[in-house]
Residue frames relative to the residue before (quaternion, step in Angstrom):
aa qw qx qy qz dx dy dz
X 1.0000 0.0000 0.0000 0.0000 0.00 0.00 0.00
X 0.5359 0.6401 -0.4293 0.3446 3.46 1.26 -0.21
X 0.4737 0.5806 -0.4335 0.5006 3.91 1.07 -0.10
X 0.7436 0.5874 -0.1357 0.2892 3.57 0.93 -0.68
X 0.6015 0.4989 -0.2547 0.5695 2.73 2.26 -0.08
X 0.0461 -0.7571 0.6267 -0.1786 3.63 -0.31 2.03
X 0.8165 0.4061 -0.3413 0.2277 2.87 0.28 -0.69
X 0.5781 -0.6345 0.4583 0.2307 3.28 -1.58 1.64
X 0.7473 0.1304 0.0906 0.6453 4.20 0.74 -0.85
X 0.4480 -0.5166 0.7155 0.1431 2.64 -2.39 1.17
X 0.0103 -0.7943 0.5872 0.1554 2.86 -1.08 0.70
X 0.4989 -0.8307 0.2201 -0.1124 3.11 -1.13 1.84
X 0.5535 -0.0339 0.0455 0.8309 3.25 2.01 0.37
X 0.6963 -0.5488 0.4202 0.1932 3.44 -1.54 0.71
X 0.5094 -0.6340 0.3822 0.4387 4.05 -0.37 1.27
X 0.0863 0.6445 -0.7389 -0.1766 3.93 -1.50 -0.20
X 0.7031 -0.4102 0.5347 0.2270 2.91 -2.28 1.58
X 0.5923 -0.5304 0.5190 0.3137 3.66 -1.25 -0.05
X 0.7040 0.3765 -0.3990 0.4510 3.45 1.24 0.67
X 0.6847 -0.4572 0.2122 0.5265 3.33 1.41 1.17
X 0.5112 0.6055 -0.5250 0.3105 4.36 1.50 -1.29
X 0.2886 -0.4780 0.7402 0.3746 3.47 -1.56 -0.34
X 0.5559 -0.6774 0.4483 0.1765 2.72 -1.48 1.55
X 0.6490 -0.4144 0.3541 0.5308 3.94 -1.46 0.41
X 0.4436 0.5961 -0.6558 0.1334 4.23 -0.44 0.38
X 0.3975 -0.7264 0.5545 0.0824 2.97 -1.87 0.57
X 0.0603 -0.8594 0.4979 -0.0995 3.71 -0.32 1.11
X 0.0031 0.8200 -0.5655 -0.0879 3.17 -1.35 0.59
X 0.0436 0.8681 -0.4894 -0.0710 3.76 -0.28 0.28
X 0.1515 -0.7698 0.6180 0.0509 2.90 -1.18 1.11
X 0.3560 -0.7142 0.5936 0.1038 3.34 -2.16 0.47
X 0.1695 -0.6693 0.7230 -0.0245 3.23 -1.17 0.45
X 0.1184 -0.7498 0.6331 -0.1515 3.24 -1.17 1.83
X 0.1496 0.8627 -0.4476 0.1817 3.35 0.00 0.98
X 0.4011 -0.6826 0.5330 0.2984 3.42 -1.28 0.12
X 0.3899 -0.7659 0.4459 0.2501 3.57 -0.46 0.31
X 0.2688 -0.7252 0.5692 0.2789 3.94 -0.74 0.55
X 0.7664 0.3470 -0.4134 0.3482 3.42 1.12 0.11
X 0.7937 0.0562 -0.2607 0.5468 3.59 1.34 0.16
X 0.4635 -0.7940 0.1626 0.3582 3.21 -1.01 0.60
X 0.3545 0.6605 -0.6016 0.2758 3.77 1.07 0.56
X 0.7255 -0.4800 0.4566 0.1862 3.19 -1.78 0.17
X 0.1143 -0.8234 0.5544 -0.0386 3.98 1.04 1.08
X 0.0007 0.7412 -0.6712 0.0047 3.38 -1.72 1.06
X 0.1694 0.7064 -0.6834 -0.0726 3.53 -1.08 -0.23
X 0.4644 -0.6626 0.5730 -0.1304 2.22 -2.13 1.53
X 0.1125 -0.8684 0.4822 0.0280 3.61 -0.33 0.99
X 0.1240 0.7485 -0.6460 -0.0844 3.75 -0.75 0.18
X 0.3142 -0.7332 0.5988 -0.0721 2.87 -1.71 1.83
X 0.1541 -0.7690 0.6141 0.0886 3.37 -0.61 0.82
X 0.1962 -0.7067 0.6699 0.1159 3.66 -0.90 0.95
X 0.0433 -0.8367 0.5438 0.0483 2.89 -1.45 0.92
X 0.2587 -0.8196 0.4882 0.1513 3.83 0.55 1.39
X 0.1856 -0.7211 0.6129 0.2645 3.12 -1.33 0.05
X 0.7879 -0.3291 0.0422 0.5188 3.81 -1.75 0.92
X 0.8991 -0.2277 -0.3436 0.1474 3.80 0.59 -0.02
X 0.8855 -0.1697 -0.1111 0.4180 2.99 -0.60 1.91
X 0.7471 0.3983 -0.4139 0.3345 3.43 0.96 0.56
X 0.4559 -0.7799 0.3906 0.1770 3.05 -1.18 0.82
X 0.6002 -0.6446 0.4683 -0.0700 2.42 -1.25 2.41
X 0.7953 -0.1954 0.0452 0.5720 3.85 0.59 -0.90
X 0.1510 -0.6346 0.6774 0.3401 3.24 -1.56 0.13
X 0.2665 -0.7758 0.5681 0.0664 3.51 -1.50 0.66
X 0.0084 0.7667 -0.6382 -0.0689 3.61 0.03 0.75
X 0.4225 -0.7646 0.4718 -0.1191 2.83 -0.93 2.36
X 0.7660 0.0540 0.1328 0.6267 3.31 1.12 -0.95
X 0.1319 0.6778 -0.7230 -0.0209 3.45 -1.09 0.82
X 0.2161 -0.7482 0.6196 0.0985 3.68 -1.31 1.13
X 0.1186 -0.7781 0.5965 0.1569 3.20 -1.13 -0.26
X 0.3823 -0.7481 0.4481 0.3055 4.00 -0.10 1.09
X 0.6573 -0.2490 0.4963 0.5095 3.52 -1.49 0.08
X 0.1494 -0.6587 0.6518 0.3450 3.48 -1.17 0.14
X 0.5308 0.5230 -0.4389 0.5020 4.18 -1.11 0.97
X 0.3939 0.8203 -0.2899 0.2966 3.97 1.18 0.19
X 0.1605 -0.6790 0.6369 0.3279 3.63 0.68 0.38
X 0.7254 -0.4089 0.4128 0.3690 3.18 -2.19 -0.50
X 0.5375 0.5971 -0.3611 0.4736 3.53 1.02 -0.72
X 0.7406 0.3131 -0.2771 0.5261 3.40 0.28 -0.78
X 0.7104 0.3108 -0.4840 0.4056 3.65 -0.12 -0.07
X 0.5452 0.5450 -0.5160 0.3736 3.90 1.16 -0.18
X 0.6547 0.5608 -0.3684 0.3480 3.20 0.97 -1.24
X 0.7081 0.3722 -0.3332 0.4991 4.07 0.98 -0.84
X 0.4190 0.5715 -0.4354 0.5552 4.00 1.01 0.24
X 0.6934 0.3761 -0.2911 0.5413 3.73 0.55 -1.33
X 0.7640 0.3873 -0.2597 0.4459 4.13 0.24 -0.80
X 0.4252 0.5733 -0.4598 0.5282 3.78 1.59 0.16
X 0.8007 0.3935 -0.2045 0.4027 3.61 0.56 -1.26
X 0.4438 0.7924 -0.2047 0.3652 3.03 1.01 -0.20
X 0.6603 0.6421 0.1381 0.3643 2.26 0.99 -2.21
X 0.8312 0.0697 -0.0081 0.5515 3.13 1.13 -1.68
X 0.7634 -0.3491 0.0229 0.5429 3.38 1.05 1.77
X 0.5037 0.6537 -0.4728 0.3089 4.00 0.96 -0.58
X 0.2218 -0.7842 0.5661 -0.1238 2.77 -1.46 1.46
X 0.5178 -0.6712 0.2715 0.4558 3.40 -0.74 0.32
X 0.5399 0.5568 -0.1542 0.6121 3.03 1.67 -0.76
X 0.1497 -0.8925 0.4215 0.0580 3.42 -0.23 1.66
X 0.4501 0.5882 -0.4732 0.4769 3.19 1.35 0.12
X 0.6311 0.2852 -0.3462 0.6329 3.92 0.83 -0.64
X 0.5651 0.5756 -0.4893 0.3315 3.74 -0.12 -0.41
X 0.3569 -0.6227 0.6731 0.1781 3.76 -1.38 1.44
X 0.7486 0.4446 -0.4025 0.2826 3.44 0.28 -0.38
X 0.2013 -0.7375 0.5785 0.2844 3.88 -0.02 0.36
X 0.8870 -0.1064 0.0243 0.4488 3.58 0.36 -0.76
X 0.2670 -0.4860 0.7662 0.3249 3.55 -1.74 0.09
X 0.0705 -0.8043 0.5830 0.0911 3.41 -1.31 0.98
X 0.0111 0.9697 -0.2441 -0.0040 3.38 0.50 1.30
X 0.4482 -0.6867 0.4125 0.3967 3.80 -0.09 0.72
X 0.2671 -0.7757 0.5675 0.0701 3.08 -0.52 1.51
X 0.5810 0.6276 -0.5086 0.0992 3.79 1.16 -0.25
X 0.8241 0.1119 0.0369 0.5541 4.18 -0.36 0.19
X 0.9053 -0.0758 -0.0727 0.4116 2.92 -0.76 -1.25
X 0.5438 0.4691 -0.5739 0.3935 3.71 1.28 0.43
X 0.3764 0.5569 -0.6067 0.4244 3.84 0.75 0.24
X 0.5871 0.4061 -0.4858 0.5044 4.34 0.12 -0.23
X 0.8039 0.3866 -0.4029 0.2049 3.58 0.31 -0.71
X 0.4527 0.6845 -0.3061 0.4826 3.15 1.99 -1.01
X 0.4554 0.5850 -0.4159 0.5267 3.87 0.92 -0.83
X 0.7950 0.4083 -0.2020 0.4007 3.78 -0.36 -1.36
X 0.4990 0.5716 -0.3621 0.5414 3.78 1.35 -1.07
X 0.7695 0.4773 -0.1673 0.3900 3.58 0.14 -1.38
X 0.7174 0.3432 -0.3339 0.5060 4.05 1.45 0.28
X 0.5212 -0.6922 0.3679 0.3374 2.87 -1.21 -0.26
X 0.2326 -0.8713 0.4216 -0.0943 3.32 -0.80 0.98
X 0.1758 -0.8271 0.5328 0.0327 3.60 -1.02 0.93
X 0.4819 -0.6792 0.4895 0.2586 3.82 -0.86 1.29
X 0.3786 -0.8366 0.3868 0.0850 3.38 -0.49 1.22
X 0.5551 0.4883 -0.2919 0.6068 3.16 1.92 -0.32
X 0.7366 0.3274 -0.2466 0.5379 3.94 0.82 -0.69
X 0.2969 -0.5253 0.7074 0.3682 3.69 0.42 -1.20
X 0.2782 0.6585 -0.6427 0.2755 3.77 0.43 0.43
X 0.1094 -0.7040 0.6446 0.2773 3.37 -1.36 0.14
X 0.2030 -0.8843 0.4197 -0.0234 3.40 -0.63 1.12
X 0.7533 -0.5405 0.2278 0.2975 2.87 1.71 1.27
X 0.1199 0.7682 -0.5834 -0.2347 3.35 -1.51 -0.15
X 0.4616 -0.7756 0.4042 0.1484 3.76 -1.06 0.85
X 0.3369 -0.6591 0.6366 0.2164 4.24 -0.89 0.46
X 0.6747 -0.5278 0.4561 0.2412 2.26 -1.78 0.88
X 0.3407 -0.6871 0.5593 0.3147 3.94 -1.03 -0.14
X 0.8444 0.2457 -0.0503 0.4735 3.29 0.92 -0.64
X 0.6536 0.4133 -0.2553 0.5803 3.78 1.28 -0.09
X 0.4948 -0.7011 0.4404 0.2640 3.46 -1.22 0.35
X 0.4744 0.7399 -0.4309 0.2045 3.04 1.45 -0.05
X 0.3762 -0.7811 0.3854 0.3159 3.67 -0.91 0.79
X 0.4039 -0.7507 0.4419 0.2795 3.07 -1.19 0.54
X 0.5201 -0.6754 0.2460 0.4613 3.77 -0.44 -0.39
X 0.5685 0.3528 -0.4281 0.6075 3.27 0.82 0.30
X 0.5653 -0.4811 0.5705 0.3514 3.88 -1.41 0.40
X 0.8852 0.2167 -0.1150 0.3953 3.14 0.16 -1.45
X 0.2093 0.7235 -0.6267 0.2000 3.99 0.31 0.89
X 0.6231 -0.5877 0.4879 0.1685 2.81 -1.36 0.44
X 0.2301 -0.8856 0.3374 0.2213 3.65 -0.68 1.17
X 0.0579 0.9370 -0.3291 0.1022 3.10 0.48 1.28
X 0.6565 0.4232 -0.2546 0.5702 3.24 1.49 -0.70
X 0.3502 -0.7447 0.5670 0.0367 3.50 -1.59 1.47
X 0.1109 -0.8276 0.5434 0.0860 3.47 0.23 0.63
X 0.1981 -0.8212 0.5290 -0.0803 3.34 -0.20 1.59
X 0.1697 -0.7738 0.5898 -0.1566 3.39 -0.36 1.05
X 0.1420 -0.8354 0.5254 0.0767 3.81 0.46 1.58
X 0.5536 0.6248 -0.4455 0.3236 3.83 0.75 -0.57
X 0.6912 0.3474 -0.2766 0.5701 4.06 -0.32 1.62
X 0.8428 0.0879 -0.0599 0.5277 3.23 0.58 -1.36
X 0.1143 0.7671 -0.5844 0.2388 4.09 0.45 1.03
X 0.6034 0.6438 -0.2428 0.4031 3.50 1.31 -0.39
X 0.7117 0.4985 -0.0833 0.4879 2.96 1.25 -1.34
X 0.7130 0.4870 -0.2208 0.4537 2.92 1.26 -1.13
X 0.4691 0.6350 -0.3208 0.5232 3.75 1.64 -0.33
X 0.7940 0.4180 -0.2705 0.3489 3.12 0.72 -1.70
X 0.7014 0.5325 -0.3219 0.3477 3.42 1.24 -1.29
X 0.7816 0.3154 -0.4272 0.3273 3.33 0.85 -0.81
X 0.0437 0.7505 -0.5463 0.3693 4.01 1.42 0.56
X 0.9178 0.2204 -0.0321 0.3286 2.62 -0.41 -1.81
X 0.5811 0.5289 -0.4261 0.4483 3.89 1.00 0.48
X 0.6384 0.5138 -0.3239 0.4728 3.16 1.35 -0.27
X 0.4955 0.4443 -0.3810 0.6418 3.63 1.16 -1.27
X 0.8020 0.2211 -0.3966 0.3881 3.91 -1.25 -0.55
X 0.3026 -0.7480 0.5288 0.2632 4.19 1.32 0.31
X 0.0760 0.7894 -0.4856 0.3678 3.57 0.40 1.32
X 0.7010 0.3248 -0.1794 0.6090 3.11 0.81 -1.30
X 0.2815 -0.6860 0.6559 -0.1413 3.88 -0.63 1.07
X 0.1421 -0.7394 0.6300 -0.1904 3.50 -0.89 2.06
X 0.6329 -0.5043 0.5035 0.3026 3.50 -1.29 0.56
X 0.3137 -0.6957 0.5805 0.2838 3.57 -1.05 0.12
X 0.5895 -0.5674 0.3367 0.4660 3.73 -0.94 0.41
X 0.5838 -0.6109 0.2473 0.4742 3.45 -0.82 1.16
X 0.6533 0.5661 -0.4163 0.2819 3.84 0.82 -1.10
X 0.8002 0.3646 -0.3884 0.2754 3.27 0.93 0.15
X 0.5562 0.6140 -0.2890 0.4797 3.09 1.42 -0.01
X 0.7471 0.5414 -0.2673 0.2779 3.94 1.26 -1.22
X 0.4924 0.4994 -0.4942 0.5137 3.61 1.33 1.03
X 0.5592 0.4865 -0.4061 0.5344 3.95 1.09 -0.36
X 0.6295 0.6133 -0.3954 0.2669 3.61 0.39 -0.77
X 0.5770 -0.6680 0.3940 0.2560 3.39 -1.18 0.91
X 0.3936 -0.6701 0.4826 0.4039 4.07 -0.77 0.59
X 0.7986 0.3151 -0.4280 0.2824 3.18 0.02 0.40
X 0.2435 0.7770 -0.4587 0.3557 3.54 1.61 0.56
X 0.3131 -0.7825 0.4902 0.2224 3.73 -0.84 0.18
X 0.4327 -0.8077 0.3186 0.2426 3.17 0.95 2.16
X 0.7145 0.5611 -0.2204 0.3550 3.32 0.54 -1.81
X 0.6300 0.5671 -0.3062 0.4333 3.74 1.00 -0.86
X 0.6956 0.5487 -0.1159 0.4491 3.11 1.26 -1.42
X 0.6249 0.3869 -0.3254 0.5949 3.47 1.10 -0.41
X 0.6872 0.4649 -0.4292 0.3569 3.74 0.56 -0.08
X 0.2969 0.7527 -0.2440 0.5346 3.15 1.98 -0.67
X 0.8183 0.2810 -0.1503 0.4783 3.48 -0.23 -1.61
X 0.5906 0.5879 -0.2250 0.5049 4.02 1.16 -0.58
X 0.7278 0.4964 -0.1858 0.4351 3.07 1.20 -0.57
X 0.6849 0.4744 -0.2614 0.4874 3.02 1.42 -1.17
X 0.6063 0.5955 -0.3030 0.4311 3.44 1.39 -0.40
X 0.4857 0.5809 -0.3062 0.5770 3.47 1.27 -0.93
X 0.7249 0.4416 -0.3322 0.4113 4.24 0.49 -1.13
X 0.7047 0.5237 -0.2611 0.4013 3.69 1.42 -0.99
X 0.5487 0.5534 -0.3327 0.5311 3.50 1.95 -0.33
X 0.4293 0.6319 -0.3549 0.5390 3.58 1.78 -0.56
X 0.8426 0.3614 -0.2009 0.3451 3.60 -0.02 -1.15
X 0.4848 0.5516 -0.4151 0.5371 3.59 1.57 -0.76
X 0.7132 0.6070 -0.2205 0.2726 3.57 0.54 -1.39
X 0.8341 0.0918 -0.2535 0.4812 3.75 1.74 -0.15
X 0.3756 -0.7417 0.5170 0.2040 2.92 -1.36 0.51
X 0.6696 -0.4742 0.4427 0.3616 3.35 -1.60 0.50
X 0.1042 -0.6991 0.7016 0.0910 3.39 -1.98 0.28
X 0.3211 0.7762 -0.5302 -0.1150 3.41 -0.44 0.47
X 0.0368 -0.7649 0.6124 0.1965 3.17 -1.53 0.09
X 0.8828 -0.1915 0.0047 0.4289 3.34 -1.54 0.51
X 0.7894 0.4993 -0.1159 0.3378 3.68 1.53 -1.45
X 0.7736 0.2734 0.1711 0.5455 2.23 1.23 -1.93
X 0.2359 -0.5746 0.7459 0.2403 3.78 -1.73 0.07
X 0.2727 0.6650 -0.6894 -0.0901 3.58 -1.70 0.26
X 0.5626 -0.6506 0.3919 0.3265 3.59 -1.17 -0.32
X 0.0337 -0.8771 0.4510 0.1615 3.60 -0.23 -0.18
X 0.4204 -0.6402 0.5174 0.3819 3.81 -0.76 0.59
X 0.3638 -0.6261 0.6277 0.2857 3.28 -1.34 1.09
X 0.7805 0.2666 -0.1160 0.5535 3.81 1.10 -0.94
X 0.3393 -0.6786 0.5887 0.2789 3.74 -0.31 0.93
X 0.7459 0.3260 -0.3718 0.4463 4.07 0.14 -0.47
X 0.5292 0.3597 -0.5462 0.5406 3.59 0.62 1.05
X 0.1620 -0.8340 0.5162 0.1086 3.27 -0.41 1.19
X 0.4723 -0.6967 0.4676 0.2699 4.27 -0.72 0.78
X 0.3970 0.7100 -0.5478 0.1953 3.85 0.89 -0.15
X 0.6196 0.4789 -0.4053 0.4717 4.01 0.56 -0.89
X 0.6995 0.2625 -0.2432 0.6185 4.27 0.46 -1.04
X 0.4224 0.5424 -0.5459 0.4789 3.86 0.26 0.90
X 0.7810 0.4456 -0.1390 0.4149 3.03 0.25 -1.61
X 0.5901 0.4646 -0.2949 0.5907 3.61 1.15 -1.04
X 0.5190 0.6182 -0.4453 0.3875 3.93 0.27 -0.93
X 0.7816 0.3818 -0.2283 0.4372 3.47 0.26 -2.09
X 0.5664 0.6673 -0.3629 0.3196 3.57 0.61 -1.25
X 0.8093 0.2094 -0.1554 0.5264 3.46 0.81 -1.72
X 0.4262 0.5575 -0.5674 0.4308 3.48 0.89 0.47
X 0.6527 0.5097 -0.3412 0.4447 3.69 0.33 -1.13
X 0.5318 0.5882 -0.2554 0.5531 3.72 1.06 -1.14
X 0.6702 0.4071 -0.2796 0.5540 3.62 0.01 -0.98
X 0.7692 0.4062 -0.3409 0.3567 4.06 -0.14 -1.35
X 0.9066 0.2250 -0.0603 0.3518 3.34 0.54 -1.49
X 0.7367 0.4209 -0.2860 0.4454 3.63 1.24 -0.92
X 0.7283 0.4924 -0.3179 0.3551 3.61 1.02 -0.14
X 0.4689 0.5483 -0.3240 0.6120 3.17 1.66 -0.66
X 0.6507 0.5615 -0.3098 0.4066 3.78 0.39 -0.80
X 0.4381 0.6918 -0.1124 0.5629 3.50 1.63 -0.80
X 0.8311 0.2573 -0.0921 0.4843 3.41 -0.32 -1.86
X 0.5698 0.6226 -0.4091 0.3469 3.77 1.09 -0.95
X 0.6773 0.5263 -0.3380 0.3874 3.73 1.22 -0.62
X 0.5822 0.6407 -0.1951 0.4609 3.68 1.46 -0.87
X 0.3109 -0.6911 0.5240 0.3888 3.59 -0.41 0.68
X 0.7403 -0.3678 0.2987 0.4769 3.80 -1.72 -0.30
X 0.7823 0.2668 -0.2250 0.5159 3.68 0.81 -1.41
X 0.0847 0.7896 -0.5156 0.3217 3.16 0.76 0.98
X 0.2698 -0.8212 0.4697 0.1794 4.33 0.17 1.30
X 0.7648 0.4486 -0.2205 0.4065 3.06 1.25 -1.03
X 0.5497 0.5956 -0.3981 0.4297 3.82 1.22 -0.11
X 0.2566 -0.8146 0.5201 0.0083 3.28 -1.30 1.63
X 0.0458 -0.9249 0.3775 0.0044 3.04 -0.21 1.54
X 0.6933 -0.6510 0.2372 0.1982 3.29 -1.42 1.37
């Protein structure tokens, strides 16, 4: 995965035009709720992908701009509320037709079903008094608490399709699509002065922490099935979790969604 680190900057909230708009980009961000084998609070991380299509409509790279990681010791409320100020953040709206974010992709397995609960109310930023809304499911019937929320949150449910997810996100790395930060020392003399260095270096730490994640499992297969397994249990898989679902969701719905416009002998359609 070390070929995979290009990129010169995090980027830290969605671009605006010079009239304040957030520009036309396209994001996705996924989560990963987990327990930890090395401590016992409840550890997440939070990714945000930026897709980048080319003139027509397919998508050329995926860039994981940012990768966070909460305090670990967060009830659910509080990690919805920093999930709700991520999207936000990177242009999401309530109104998903105007909204950069297409999705929260959220491990639905157990204990991320408590956070998806907290996604699904409404809620206020305790440091602003913002109200930050609450969001539906896209794919589950579960209700949310407002009628009208936005469906934004994917409630991903790995139990069946661990295969796919292996295979798909395989195969963003091999075709080097998927597109990593570089380690901050090389990037934190190019960086702009008004960037928030410190964020960025956790950024670039992070992404490095996810590539010690990926060195760290190995494949299983058998006759049915593919999964992964920690060679070391105190390297914990939450950062390549979160990335996994993200480009899995990325792989099912926004590229196919793409190619569906392109006939078959279509030269320019990129197929999965």
């Amino acid at each position: 995965m070390l070929d995979l680190r290009t990129l010169t900057n995090s980027q830290l909230s969605c671009s605006k035009d010079k009239n304040g708009r957030f520009a036309l980009e396209e994001y996705v961000i996924g989560v990963d709720v987990a327990r930890s084998n090395a401590q016992s609070n409840n550890k997440s991380a939070i990714v945000v992908l930026k897709v980048i299509r080319n003139k027509q409509g397919v998508i050329r790279q995926i860039q994981l701009v940012n990768l966070i990681e909460p305090p670990n010791g967060l009830n659910f409320t509080e990690q919805s509320i920093l999930v709700k100020k991520v999207f936000y953040q990177y242009g999401g709206k309530l109104d998903m037709n105007k909204s950069r974010v297409k999705a929260i992709v959220v491990d639905g397995n157990v204990i991320g079903k408590g956070l998806i609960d907290r996604l699904l109310e409404e809620v206020t930023d305790p440091e602003t008094n913002e109200e930050l809304g609450c969001f539906a499911t896209i794919n589950t019937d579960q209700k949310p608490q407002n009628g009208d929320a936005p469906k934004v949150v994917y409630d991903l449910t790995a139990q069946g399709i661990n295969g796919d997810i292996i295979r798909i996100f395989m195969d963003y790395v091999e075709s080097q699509r998927l597109k990593l930060l570089k380690p901050y020392d090389e990037i934190k003399t190019s960086l702009p002065k008004s960037i928030d260095k410190i964020t960025v270096q956790q950024a670039c730490l992070h992404t490095q922490y996810l590539i010690d994640e990926v060195a760290n499992l190995k494949l299983k297969k058998t006759t049915n099935s593919i999964t992964v397994e920690q060679a070391t249990k105190r390297i914990d898989k939450d950062r390549y979790s979160a990335l996994a679902y993200a480009l899995y969701y990325i792989n099912l719905f926004l590229e196919k969604q793409e190619e569906d416009s392109y006939e078959d002998d279509d030269p320019l359609v990129y197929y999965i």
